[in-house]
Backbone of each chain as ProteinMPNN parsed JSONL, in Angstrom:
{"seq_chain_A": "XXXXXXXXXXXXXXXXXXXXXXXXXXXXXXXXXXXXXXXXXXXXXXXXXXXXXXXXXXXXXXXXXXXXXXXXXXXXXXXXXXXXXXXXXXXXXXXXXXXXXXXXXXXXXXXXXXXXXXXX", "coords_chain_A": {"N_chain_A": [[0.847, -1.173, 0.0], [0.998, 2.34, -1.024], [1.74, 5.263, -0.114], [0.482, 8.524, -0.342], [0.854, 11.979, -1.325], [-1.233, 14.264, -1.453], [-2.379, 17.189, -3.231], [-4.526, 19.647, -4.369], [-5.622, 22.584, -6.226], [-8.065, 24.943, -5.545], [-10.087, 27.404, -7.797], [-10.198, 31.041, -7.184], [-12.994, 31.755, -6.57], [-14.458, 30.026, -5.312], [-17.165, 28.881, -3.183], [-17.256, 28.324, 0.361], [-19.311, 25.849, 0.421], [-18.887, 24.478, -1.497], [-16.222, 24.085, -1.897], [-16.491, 22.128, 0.221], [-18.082, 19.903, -0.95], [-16.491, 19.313, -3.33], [-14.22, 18.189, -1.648], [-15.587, 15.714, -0.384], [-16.642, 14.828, -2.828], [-13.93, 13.29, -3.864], [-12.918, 12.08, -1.731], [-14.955, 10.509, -1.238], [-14.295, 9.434, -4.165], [-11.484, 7.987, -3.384], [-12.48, 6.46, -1.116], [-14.103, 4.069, -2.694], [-12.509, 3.029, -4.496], [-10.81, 1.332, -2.502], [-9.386, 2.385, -1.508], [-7.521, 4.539, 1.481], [-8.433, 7.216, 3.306], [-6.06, 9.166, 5.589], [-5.776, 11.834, 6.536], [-7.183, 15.08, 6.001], [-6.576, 18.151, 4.888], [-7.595, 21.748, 5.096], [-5.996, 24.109, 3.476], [-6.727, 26.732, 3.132], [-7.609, 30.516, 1.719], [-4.962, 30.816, -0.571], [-2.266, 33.091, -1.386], [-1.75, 33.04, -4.652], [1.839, 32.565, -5.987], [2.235, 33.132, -9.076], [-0.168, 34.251, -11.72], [-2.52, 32.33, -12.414], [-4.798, 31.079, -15.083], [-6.142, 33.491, -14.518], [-6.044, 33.608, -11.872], [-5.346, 35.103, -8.434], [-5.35, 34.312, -6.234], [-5.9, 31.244, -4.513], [-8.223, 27.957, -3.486], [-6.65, 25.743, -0.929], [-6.451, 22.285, -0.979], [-5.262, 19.165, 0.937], [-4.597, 15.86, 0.781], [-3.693, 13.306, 2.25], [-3.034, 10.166, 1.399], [-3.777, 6.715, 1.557], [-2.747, 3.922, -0.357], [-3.363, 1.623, -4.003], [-1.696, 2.321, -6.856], [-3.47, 2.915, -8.49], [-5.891, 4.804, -7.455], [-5.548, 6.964, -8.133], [-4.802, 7.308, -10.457], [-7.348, 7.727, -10.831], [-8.2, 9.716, -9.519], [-6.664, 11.944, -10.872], [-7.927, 11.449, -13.488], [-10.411, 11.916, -13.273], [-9.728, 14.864, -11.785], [-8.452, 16.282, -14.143], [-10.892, 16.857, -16.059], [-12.778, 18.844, -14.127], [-13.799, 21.818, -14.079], [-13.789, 23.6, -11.52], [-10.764, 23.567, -10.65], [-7.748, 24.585, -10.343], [-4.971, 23.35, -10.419], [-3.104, 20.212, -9.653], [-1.143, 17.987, -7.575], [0.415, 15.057, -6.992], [1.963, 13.355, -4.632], [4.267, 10.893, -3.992], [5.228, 9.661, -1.238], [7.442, 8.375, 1.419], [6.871, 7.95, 4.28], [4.205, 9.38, 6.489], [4.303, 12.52, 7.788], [2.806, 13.666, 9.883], [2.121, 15.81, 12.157], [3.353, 18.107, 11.938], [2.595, 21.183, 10.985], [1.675, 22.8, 8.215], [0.543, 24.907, 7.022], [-1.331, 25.941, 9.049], [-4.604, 27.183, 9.8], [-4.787, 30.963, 10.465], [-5.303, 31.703, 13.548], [-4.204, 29.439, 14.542], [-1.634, 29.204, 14.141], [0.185, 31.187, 15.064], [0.912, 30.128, 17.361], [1.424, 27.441, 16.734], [3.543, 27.987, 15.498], [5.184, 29.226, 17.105], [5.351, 26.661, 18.657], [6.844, 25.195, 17.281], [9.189, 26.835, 17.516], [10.327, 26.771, 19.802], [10.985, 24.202, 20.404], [12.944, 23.676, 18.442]], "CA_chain_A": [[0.0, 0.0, 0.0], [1.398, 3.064, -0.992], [1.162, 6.389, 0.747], [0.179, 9.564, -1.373], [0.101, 13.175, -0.325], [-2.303, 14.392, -3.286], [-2.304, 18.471, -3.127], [-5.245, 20.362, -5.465], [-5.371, 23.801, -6.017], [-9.068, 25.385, -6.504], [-10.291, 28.534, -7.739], [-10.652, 31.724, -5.935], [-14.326, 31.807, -6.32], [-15.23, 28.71, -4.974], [-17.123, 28.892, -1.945], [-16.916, 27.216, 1.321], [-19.831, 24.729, 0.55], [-18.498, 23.966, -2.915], [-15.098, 23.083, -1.287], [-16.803, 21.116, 1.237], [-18.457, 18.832, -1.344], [-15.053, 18.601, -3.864], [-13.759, 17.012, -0.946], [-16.509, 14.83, -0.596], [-16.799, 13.51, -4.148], [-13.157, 12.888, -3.566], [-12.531, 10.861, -0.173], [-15.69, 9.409, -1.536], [-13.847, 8.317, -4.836], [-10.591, 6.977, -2.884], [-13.035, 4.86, -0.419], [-14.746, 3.413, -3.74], [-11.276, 2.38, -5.005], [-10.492, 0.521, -1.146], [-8.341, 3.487, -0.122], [-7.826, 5.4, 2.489], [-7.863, 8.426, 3.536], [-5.496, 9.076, 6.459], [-6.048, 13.039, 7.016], [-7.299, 15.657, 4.663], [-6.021, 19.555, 5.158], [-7.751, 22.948, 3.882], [-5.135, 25.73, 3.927], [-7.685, 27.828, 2.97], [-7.005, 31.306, 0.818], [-3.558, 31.51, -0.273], [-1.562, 33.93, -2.67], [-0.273, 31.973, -5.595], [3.087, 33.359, -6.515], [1.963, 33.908, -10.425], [-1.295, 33.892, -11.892], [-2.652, 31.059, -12.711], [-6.339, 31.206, -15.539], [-5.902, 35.122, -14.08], [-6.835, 33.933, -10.818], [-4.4, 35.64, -7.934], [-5.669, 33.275, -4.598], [-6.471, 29.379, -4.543], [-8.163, 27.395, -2.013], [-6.11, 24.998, -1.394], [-6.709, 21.473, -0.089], [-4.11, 18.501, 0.636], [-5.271, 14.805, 1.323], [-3.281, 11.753, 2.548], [-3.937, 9.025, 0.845], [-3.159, 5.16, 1.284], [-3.648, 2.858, -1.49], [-2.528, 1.91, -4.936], [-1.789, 3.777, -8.11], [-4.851, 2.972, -9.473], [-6.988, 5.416, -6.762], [-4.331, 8.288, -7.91], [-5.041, 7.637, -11.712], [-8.863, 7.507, -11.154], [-8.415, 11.044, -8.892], [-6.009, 12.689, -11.379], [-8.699, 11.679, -14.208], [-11.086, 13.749, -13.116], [-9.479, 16.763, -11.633], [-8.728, 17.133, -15.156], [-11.807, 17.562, -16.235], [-13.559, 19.658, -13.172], [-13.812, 22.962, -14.098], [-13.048, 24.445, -10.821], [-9.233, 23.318, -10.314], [-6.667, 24.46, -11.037], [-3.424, 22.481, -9.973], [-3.405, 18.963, -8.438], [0.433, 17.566, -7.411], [0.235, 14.174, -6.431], [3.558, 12.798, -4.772], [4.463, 9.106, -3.018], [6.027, 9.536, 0.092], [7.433, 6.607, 2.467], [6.321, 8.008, 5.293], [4.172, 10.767, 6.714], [4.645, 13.184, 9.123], [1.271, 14.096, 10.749], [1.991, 16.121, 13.589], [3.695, 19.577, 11.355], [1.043, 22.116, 10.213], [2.93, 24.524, 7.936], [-0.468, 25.994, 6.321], [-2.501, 25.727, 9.443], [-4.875, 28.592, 9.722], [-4.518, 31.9, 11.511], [-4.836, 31.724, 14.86], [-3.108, 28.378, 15.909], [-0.525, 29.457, 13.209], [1.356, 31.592, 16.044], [1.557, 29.034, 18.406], [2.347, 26.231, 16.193], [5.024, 28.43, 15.378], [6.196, 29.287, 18.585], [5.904, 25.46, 19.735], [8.161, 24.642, 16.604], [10.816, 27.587, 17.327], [10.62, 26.137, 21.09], [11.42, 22.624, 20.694], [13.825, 23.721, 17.49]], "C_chain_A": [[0.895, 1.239, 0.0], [1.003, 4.529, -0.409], [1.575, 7.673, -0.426], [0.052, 10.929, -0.819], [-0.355, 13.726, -1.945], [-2.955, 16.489, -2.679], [-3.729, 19.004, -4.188], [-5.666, 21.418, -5.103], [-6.794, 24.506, -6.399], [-9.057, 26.446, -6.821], [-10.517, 29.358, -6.731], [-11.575, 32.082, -5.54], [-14.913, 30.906, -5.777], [-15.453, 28.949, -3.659], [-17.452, 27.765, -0.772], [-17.682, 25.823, 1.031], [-19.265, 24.11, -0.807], [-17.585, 23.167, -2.497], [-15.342, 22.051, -0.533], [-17.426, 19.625, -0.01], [-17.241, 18.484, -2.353], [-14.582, 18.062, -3.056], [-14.713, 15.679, -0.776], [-16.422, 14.146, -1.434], [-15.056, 13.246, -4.033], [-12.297, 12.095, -2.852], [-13.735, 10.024, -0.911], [-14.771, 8.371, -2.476], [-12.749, 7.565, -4.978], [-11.141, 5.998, -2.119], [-13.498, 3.961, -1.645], [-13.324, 2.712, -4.093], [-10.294, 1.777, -3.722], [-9.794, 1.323, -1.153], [-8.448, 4.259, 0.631], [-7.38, 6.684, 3.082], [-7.278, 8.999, 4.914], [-5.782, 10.648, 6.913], [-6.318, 13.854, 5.639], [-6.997, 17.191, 5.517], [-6.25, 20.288, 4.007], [-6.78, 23.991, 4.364], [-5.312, 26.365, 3.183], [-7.212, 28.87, 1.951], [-5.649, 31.225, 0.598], [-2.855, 32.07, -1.392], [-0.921, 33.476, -3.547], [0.331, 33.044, -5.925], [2.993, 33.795, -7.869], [0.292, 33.7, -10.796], [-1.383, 32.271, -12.934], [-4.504, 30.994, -13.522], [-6.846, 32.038, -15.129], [-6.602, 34.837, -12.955], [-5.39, 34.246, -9.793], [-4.326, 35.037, -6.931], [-6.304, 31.971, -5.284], [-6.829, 29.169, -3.506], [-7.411, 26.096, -2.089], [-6.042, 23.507, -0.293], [-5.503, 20.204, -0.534], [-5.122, 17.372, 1.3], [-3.8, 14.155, 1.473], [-3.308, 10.859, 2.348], [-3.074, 7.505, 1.108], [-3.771, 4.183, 0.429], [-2.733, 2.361, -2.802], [-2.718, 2.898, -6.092], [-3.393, 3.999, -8.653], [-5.916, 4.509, -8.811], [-6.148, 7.051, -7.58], [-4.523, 8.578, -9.514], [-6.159, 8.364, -12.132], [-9.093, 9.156, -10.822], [-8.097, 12.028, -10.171], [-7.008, 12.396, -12.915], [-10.158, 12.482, -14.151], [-10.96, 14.576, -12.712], [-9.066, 17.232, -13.059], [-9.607, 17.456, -15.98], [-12.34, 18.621, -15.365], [-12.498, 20.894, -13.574], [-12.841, 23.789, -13.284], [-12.012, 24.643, -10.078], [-8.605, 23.536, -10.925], [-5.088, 24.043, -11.056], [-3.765, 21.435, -9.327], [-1.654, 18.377, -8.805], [-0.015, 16.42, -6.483], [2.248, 13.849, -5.943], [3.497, 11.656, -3.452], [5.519, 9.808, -2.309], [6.303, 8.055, 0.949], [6.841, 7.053, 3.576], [5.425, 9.478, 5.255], [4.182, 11.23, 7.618], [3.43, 14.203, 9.781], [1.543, 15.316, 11.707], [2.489, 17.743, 12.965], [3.125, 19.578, 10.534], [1.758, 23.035, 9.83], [1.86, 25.152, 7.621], [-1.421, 25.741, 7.271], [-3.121, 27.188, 9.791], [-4.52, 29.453, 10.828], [-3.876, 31.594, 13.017], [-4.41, 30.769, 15.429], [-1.855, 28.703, 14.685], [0.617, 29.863, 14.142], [1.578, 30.595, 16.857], [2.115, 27.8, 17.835], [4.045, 26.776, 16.098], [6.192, 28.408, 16.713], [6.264, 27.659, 19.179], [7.187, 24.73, 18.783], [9.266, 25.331, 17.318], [10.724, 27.049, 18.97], [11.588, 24.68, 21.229], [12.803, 22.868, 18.98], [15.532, 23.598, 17.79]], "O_chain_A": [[1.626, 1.325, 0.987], [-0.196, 4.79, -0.31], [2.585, 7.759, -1.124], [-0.761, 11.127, 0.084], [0.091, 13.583, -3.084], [-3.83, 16.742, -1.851], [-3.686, 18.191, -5.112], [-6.095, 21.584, -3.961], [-6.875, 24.737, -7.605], [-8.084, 27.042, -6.359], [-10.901, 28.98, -5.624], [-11.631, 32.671, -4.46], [-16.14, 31.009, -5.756], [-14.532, 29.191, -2.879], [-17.818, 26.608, -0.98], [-17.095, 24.763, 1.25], [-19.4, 22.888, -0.859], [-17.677, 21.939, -2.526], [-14.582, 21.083, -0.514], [-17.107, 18.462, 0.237], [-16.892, 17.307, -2.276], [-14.244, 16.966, -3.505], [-14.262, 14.606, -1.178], [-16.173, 12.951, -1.279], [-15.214, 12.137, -4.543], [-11.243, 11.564, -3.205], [-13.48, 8.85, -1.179], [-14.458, 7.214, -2.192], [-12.547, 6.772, -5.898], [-10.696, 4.851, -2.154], [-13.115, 2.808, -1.446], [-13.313, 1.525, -3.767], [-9.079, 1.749, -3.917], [-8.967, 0.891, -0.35], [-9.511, 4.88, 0.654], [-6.231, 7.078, 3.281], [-8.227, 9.424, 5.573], [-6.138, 10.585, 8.09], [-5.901, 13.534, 4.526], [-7.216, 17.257, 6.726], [-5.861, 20.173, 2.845], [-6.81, 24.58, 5.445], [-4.439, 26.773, 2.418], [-6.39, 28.407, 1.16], [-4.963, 31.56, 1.564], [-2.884, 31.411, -2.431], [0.307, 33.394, -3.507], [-0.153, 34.156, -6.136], [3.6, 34.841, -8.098], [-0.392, 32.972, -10.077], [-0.694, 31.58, -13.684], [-5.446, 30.882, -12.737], [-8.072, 31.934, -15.094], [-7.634, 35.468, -12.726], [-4.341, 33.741, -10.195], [-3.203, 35.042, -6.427], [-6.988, 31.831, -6.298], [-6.337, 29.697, -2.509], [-7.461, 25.395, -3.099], [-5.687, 23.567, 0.884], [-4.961, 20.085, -1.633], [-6.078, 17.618, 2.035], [-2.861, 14.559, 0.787], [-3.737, 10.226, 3.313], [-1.885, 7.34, 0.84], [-4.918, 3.736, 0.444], [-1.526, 2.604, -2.784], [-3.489, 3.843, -6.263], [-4.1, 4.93, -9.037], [-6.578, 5.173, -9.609], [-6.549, 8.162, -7.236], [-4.453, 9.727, -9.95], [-6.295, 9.16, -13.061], [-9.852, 9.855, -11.492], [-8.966, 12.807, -10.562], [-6.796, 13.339, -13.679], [-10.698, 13.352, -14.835], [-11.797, 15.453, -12.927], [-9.242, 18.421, -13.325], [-9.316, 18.358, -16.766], [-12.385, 19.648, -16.041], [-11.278, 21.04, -13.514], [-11.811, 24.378, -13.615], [-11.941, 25.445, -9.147], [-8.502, 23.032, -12.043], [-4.226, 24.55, -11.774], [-4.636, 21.504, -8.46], [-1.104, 18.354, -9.906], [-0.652, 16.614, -5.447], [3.289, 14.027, -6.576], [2.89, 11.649, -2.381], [6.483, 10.406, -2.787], [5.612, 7.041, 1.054], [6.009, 6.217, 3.928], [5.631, 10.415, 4.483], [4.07, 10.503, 8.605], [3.492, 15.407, 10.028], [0.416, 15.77, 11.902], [1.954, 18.67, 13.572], [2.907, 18.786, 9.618], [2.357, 23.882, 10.492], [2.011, 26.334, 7.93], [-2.48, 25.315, 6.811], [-2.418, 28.173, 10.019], [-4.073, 29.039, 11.898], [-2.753, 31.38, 13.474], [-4.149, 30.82, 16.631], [-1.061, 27.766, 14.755], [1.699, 29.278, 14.189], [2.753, 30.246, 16.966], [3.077, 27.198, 18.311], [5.141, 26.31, 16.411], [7.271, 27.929, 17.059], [7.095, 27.377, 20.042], [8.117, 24.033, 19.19], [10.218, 24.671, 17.734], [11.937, 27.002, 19.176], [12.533, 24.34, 21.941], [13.455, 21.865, 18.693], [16.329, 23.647, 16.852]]}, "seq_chain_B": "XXXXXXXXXXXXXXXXXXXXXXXXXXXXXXXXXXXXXXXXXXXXXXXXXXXXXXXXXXXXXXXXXXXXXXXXXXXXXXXXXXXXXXXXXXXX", "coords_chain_B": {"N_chain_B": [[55.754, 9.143, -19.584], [53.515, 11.213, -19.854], [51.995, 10.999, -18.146], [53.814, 11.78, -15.698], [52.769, 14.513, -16.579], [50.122, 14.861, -16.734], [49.628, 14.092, -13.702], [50.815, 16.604, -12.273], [49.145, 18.577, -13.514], [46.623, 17.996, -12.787], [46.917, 18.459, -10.125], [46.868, 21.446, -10.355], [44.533, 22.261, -11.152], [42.5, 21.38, -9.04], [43.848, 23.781, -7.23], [42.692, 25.752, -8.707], [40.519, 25.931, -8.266], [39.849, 26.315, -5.743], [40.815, 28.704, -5.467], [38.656, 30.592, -7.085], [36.323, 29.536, -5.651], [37.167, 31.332, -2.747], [36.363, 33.749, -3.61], [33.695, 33.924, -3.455], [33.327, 33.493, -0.846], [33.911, 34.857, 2.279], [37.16, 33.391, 3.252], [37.635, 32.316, 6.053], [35.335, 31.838, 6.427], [34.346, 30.608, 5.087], [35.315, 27.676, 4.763], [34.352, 26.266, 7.232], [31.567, 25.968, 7.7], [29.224, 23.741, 8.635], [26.814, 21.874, 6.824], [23.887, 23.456, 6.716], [21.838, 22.118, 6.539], [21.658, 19.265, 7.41], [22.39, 18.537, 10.104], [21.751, 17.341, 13.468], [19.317, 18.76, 14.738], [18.208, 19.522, 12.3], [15.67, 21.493, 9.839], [13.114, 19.956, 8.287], [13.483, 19.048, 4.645], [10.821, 19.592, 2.784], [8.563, 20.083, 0.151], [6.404, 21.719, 1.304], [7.364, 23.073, 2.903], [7.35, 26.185, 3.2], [8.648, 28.254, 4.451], [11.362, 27.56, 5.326], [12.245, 26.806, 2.508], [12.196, 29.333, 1.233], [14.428, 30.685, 1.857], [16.479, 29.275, 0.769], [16.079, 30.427, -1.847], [16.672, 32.729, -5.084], [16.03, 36.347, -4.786], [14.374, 37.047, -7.232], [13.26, 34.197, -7.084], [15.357, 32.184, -8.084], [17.061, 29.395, -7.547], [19.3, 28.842, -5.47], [23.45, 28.482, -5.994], [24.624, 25.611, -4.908], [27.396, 25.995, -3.425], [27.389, 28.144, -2.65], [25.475, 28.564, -0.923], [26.822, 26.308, 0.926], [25.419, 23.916, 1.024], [24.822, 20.361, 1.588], [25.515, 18.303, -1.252], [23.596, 15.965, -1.077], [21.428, 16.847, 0.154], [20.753, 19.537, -1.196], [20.011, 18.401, -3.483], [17.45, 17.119, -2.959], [16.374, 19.746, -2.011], [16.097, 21.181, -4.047], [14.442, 19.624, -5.689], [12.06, 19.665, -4.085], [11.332, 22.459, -4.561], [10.901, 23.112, -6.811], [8.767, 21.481, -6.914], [6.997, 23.531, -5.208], [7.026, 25.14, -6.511], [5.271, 24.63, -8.37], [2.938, 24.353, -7.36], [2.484, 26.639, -6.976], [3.076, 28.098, -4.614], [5.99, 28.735, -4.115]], "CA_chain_B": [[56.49, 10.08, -19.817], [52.923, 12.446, -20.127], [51.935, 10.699, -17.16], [53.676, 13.101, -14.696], [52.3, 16.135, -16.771], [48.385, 14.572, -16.033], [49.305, 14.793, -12.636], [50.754, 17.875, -12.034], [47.629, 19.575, -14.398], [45.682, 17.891, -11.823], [46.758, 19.341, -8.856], [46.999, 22.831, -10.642], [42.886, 21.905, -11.116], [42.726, 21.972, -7.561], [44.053, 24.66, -6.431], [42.26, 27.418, -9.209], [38.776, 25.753, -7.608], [39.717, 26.867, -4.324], [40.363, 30.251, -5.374], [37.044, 30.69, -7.409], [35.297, 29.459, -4.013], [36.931, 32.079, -2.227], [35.64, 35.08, -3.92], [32.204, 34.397, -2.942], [33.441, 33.688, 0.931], [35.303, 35.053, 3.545], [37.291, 32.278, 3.319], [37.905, 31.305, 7.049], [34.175, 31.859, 7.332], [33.475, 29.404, 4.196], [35.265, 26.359, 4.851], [33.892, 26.159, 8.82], [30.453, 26.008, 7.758], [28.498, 22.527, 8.047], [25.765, 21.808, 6.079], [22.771, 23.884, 7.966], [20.347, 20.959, 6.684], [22.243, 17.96, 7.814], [22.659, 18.543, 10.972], [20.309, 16.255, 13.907], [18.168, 19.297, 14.575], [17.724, 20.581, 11.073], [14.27, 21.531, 9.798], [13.147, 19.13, 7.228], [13.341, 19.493, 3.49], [9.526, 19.651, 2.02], [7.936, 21.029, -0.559], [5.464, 22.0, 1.59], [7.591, 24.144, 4.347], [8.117, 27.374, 2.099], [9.473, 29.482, 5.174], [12.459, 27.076, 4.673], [12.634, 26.709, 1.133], [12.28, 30.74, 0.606], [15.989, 30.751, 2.402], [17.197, 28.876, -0.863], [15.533, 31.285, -3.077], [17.076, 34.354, -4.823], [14.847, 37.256, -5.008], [13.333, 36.831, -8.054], [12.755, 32.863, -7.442], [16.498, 31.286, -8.849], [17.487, 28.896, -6.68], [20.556, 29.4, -5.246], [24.052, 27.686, -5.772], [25.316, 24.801, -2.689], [28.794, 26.501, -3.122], [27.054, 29.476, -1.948], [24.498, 28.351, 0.544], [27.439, 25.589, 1.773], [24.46, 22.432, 1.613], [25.362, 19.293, 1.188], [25.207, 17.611, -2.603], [22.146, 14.917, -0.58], [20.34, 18.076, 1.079], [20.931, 19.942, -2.43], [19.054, 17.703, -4.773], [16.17, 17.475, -2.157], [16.072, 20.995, -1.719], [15.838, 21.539, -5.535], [13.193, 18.801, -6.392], [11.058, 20.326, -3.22], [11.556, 23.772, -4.893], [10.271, 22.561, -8.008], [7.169, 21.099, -6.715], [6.502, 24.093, -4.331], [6.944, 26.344, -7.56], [4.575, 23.955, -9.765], [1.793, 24.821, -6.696], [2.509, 28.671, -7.208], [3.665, 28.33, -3.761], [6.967, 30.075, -4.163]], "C_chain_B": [[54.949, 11.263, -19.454], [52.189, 11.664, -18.33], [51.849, 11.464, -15.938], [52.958, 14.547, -15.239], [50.747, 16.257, -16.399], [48.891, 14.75, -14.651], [49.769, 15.824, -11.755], [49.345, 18.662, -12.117], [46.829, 19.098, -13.59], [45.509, 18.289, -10.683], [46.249, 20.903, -9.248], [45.126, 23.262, -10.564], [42.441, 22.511, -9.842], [42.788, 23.021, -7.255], [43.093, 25.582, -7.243], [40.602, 27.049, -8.083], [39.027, 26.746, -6.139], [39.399, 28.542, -4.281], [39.056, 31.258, -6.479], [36.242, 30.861, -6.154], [35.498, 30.983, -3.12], [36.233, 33.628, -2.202], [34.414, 34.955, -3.634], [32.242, 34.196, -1.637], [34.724, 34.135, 1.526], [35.816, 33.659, 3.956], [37.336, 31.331, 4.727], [36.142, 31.311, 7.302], [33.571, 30.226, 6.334], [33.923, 27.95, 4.316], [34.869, 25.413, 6.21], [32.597, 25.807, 8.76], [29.573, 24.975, 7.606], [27.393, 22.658, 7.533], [24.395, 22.047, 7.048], [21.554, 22.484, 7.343], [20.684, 19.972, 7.271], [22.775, 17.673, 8.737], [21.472, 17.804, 12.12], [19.129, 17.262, 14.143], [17.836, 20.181, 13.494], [16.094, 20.3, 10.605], [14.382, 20.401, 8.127], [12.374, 19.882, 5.798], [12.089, 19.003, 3.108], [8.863, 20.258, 1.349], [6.563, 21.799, 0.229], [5.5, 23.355, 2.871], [8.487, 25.62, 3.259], [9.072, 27.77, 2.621], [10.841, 29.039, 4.75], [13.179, 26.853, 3.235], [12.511, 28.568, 0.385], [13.638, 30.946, 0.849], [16.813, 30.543, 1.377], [17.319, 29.296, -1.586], [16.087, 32.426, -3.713], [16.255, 34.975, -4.254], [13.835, 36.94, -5.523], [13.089, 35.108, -8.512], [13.581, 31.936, -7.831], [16.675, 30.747, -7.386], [18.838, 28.992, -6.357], [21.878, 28.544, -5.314], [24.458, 26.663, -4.59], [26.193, 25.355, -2.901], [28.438, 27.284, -2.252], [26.416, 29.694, -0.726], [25.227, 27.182, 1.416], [26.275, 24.468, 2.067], [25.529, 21.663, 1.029], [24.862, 18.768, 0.194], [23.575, 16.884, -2.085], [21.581, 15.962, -0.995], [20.036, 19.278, -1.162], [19.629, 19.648, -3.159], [17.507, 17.769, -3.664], [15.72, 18.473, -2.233], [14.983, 21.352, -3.454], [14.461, 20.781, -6.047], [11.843, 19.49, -5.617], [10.414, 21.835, -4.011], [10.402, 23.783, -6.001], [8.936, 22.218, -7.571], [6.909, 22.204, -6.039], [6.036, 25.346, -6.142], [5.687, 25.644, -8.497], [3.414, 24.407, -8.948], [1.711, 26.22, -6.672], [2.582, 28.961, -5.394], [4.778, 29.076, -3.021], [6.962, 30.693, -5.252]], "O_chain_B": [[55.265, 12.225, -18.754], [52.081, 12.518, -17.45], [50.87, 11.802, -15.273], [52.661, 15.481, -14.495], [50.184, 17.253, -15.946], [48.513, 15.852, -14.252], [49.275, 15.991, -10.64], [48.67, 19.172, -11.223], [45.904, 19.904, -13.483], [44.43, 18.499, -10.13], [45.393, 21.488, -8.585], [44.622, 24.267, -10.063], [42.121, 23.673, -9.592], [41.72, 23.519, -6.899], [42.524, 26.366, -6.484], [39.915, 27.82, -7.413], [38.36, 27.699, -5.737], [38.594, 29.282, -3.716], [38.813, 32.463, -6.405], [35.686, 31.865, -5.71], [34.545, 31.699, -2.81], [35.794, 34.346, -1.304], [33.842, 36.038, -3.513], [31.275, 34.639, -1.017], [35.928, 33.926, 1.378], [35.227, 32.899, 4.725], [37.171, 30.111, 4.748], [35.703, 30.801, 8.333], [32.844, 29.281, 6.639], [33.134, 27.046, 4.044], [35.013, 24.193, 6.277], [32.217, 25.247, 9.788], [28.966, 24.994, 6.536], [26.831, 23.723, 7.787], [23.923, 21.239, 7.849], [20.542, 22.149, 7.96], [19.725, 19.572, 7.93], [23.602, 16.762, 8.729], [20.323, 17.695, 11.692], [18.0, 16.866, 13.852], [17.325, 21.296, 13.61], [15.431, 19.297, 10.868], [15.271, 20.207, 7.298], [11.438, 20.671, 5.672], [12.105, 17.774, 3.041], [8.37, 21.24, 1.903], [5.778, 22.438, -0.473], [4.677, 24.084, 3.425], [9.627, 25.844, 2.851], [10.173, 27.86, 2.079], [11.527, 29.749, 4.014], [14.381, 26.759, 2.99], [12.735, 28.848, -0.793], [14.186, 31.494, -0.108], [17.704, 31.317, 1.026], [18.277, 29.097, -2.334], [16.081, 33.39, -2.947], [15.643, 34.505, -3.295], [12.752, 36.635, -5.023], [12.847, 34.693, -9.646], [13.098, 30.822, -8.034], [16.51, 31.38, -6.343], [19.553, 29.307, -7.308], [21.678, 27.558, -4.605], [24.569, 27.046, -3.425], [26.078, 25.849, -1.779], [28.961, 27.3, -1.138], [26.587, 30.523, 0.169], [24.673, 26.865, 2.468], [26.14, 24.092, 3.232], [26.543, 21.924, 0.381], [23.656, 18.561, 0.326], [22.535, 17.234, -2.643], [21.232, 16.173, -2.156], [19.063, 19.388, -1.908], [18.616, 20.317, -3.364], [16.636, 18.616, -3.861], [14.528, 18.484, -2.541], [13.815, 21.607, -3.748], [13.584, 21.34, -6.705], [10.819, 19.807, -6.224], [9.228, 22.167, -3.988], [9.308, 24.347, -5.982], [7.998, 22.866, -8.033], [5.697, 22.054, -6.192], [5.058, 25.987, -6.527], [5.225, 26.36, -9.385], [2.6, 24.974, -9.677], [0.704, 26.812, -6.284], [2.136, 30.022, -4.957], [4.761, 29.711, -1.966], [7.653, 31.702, -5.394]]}, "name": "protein", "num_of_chains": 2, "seq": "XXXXXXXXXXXXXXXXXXXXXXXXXXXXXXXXXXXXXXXXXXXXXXXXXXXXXXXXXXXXXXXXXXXXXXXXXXXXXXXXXXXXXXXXXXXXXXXXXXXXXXXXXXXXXXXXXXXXXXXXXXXXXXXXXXXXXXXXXXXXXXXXXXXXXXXXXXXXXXXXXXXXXXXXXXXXXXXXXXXXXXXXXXXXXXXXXXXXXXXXXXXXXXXXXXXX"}
């Protein structure tokens, strides 16, 4: 079983309930293909560095995935159709590391920080 | 006979590298300097931890030589492939 961190980048119009169900039809269509989804992470608005289909912010959501290629083909065949994405970066990792939140939102942002630069 | 002249021309190799290197460091400062990633509490290379991977970065986004930033060849190629994927997310 391979482990997947599977990144996709949406538009900046998309709103919260929209995002809420792209994840949805998504964890849905890794359980359909027996995999699993180990954690999923929205780090929410963020400034892409160039434009991208002239949009200037993405929302941007990251999953976890365990399984084989196949769930990763089936994903990456339809984010290229759906409209309202625009980037998906899939990449195999051996392990993952659960516990560091680099895009976690706002307000536990300072303290994550400060408990990293503590224990650093 | 050409023998000794290969390895003379090979030391001579040698030495110009060194003094290339030094023009971009104060030299007693540049050969002192271990590899800030490869050390036991270094932060780990991920495409996903910009703050760290902006350090690498010129200005305008070139990644920066290891002569210059003193990584290690490993830490290097990591850095670079991370870079690459962070840049393909419009991340950096």
């Amino acid at each position: 079983m391979n482990l997947y961190e599977h990144t996709i980048v949406a538009r900046q119009d998309t709103t919260p309930s929209q995002i809420k169900d792209l994840v949805e039809k998504y964890s849905e269509m890794v359980k359909k293909n027996k995999g699993k989804i180990i954690k999923t992470e929205n780090w929410g608005l963020l400034n892409l560095s160039y434009l991208i289909k002239k949009n200037k912010k993405g929302n941007y959501l990251h999953f976890k995935i365990e399984g084989n290629s196949k769930i990763i083909d089936e994903l990456e065949k339809n984010e290229k159709i759906d409209l309202n994405l625009l980037r998906y970066l899939t990449v195999r990792v051996k392990k993952f590391d659960l516990d560091t939140e680099y895009f976690s939102n706002t307000e536990n942002k300072k303290d994550s920080n400060f408990k990293k630069n503590a224990n650093e | 006979m050409n023998r000794k002249k290969f390895k003379s021309s090979k030391k001579k190799g040698k030495q110009s590298n060194f003094a290339k290197l030094s023009i971009f460091q104060p030299s007693k400062y540049k050969f002192k300097r271990k590899c800030p990633l490869s050390g036991k509490g270094a932060p780990v290379v991920d495409y996903k931890n910009i703050k760290l991977l902006r350090r690498y970065v010129s200005e305008n986004g070139k990644i920066l030589a290891s002569r210059i930033t003193s990584v290690s060849l490993k830490k290097q190629r990591e850095l670079s492939i991370s870079i690459k994927r962070a840049r393909n997310l419009a991340l950096i």
